[in-house]
C-alpha positions, 0 to 999 in steps of 0.5 A: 769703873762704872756708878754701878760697879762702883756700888758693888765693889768691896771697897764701898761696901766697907766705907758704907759699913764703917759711916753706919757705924759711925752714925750709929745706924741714925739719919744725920738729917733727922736727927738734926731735926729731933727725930730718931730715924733709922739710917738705910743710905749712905749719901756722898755730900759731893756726888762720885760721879762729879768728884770721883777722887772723893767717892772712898772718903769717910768725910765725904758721907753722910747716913739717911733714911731714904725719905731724907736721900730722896730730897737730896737728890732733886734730880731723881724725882725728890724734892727739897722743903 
């Protein structure tokens, strides 16, 4: 399976519901700072592509706004403070 189809599957469209949910709809990152953002991303903490065998764990996701997923991935043009 393919990054892509695995982002359309049903199976992460669940476990994304399930770390919202989880999160309450909050960026983790900005709430660790005493913001109250809303939380639009679901991060995986050890990249899929890396660690494939950890891309369905509950524990493996973190909820971010998207200014937040941006600098947790560089790579992608974000940058970190």
């Amino acid at each position: 399976m393919t990054i892509e189809n695995f982002y359309k599957s049903p199976q992460w469209k669940r476990l994304r519901a399930v770390a919202l949910r989880r999160d309450e709809y909050l960026c983790r990152r900005c709430k660790r700072y005493g913001r109250n953002r809303e939380a639009t991303v679901v991060h995986h903490i050890l990249h899929v592509d890396e660690y494939p065998d950890k891309a369905l764990r509950l524990d493996n996701l973190i909820s971010l706004c998207a200014e937040c997923h941006n600098l947790m991935h560089p790579e992608k043009g974000g940058s970190r403070r």
